[in-house]
N, C-alpha and C positions, 0 to 999 in steps of 0.2 A: 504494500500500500504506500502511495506516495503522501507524505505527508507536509502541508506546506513549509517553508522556512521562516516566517512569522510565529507560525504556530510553535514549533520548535524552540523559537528565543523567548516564546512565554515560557514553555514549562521551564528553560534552563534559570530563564527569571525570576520565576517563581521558587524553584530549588534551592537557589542561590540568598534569597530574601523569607527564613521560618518566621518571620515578625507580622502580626495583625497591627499592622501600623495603624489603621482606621480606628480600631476598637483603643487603642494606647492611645491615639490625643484625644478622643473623643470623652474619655475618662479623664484626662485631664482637661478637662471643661472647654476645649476646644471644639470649635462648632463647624467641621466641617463635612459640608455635602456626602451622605452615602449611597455608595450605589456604581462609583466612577473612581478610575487609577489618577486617573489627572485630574486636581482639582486646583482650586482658585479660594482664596482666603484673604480677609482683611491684613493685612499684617501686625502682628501684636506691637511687633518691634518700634513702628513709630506710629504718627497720626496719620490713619490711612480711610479712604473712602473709594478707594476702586480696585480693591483687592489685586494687590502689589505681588504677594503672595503665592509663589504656585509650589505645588506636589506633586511627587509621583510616588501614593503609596505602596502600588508594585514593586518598585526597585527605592525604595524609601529613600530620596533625594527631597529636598525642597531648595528653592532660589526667592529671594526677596529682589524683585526688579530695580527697588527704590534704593539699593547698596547695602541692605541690613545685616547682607551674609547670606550664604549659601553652603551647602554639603550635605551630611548624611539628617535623616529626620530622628536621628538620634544626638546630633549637636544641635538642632532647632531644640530638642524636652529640652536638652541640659542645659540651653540658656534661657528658657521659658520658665522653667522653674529652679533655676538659678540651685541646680543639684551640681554633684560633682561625679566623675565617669561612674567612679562605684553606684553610687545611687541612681542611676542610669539603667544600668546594665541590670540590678536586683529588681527595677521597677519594669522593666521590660521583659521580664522571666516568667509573667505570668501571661505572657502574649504570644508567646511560641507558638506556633502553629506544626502541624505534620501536614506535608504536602504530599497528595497520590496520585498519579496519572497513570492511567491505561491508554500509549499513545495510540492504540490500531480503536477506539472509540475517541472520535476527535468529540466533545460535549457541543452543545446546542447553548448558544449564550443568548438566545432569544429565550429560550423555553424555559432555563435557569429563572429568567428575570421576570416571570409570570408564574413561576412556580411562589404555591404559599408557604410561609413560612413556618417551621415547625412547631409544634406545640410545647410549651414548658412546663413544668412545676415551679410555682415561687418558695424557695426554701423559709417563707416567714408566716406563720400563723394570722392569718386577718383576724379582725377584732379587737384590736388594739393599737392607737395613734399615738405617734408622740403627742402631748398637749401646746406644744408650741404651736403646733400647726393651727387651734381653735385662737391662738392670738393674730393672727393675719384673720377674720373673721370667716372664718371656715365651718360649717355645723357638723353635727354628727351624721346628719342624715345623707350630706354631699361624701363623707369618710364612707357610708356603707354603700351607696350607687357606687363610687369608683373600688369597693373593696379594698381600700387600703390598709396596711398594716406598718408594724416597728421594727426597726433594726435593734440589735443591742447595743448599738453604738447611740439610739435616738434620731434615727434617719425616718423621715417616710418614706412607705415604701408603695409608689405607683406602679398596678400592673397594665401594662400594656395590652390591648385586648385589640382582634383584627374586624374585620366587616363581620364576622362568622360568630362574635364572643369568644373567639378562641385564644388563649395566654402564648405569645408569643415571645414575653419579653418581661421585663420591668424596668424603672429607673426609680435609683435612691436620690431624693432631695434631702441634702445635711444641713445640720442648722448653721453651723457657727463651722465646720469644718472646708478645705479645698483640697478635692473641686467641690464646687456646690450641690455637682450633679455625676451621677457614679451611672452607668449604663448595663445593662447583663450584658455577658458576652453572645455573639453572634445577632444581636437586636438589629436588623437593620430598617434604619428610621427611615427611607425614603421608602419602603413599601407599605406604609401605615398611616392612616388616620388617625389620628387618637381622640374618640369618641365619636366614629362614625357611628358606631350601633347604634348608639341611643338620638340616632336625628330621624325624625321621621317628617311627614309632609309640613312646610314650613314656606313662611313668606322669604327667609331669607337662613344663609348660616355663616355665623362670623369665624373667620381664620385668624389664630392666634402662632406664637411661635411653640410655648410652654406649656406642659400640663396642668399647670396651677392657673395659665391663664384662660385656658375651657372650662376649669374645673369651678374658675371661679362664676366666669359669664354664665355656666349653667346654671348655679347653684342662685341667680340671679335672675334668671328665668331665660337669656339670650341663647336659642341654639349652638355650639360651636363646634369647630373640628382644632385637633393645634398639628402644625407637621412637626413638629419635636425638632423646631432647628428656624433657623432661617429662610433657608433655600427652600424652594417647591421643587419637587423631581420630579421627571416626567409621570412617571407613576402614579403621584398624588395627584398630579392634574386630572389624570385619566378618571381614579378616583371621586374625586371631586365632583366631576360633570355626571358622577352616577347618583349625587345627593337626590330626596324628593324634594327641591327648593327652587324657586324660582332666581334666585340672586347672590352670589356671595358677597363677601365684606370682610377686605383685611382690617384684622387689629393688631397688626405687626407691632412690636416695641418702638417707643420712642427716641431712637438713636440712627446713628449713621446707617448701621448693619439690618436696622429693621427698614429702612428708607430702600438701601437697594434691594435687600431681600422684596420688598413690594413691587419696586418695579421691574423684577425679572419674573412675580406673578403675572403681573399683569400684562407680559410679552407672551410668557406662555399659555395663558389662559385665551387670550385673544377674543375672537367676538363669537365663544362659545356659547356663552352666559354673561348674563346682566354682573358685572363688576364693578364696583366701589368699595372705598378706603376712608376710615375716620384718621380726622386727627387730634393725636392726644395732645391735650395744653402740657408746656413746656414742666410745670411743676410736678407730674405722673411719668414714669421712666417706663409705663405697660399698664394695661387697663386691669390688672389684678393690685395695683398701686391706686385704683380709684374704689373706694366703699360705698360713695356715693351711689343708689340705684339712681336717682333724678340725675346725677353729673351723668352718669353713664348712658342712660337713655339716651339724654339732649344729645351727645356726641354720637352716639349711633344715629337717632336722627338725621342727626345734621352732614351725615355721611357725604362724602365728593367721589362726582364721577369721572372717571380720565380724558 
């Protein structure tokens, strides 16, 4: 069987690189795109607004276009979090991967990217929240819809559910700890909606980035979905347009990243569906920062169209 010479420099590629680079920054509260080798990022390193930033976390390189530095995505963590090689190396040991290939079955990378995601067990007993959580005004009743549960560290613990109800994943939100936000392994957040299940026919449904920012709009009464990032993937778009809704509405965060995060929704969304976007007054950093239901409403309201 002839097999191409592309495809060869993957597997050697892949051989060559046992590191889940994706899942390793993404635990370290880095919010980048999944689903794709080559990505594009804000740059941490300086003030950046057009994602300076690029990766390849197949062959785990990154380059900052703006001079920040460049080399392996193992000198990007160790100056991101300002570790040293040792500390590197032992925090990267839980990201090892084992590579297999069968090269006479070349795989199907369409069929891969359609395939659902596997089913998990959350190793944490629901039925019990940290209480800090009910200080961001959180109720018990929004804790038992999303099923959440505790770390023994004091983390929540959000499980990730797919169109189906089915656990695919979870993420820890920590209080006071970095990152903020801890991922299961294997979670990949560009094939998920988080709280599509629970949207049913509806005038409209609001996109957020965060699960606390659905968790909150719902708990609120506002339909929402969050993509657990920034970015929209093709996927969620697809997604998306399967809502029962007539119209969606970003509530992307109030910063640079949620600004262009918006406007690459609304590239790819195009003139699928009725699109518009609020905006948040300068004082609220994300509509889960607003308690107000009346401030919240007006601004859903008063929603702008492109």
């Amino acid at each position: 069987m002839v097999i191409s010479i592309g495809y060869t420099q993957k597997i050697r590629a892949k051989m060559a690189n046992s590191i889940d680079w994706g899942q390793a920054l993404l635990n370290l509260g880095i919010d980048i795109p999944v689903g794709a080798d080559e990505i594009s990022i804000l740059c941490p390193f300086h003030s950046d607004t057009t994602e300076s930033c690029s990766m390849n976390t197949e062959k785990g390189l990154w380059i900052c276009f703006a001079g920040c530095g460049q080399g392996s995505i193992r000198s990007f963590i160790q100056q991101y979090m300002e570790w040293d090689f040792q500390q590197v190396r032992l925090y990267l040991a839980d990201y090892k991967t084992t590579f297999k290939s069968d090269i006479f079955n070349i795989p199907s990378f369409e069929k891969e990217k359609d395939m659902e995601l596997p089913e998990v067990s959350i190793p944490y007993k629901s039925g019990n929240v940290p209480r800090w959580i009910f200080n961001r005004g959180f109720d018990k009743a929004a804790m038992r819809k999303w099923k959440c549960s505790v770390t023994p560290s004091n983390g929540l613990v959000i499980p990730i559910e797919d169109k189906k109800a089915r656990t695919v994943g979870w993420i820890t939100r920590q209080e006071k700890m970095i990152p903020k936000y801890l991922y299961s392994t294997g979670l990949k957040k560009s094939h998920i909606l988080f709280g599509q299940k629970h949207i049913e026919s509806c005038d409209f449904v609001c996109i957020t980035e965060g699960t606390l920012d659905t968790m909150w709009l719902d708990q609120l009464g506002f339909p929402s979905v969050a993509l657990l990032g920034m970015s929209m993937s093709q996927k969620q778009r697809d997604l998306l347009l399967t809502l029962p809704t007539k119209e969606l509405i970003l509530c992307l965060d109030n910063d640079d990243a949620g600004n262009i995060g918006k406007e690459k929704a609304i590239k790819l969304l195009g003139n699928k569906i009725k699109v518009s976007y609020i905006e948040i007054p300068n004082e609220y950093k994300d509509v889960q920062d607003i308690k107000s239901y009346d401030i919240l409403n007006n601004i859903i309201n008063n929603k702008k169209y492109w």
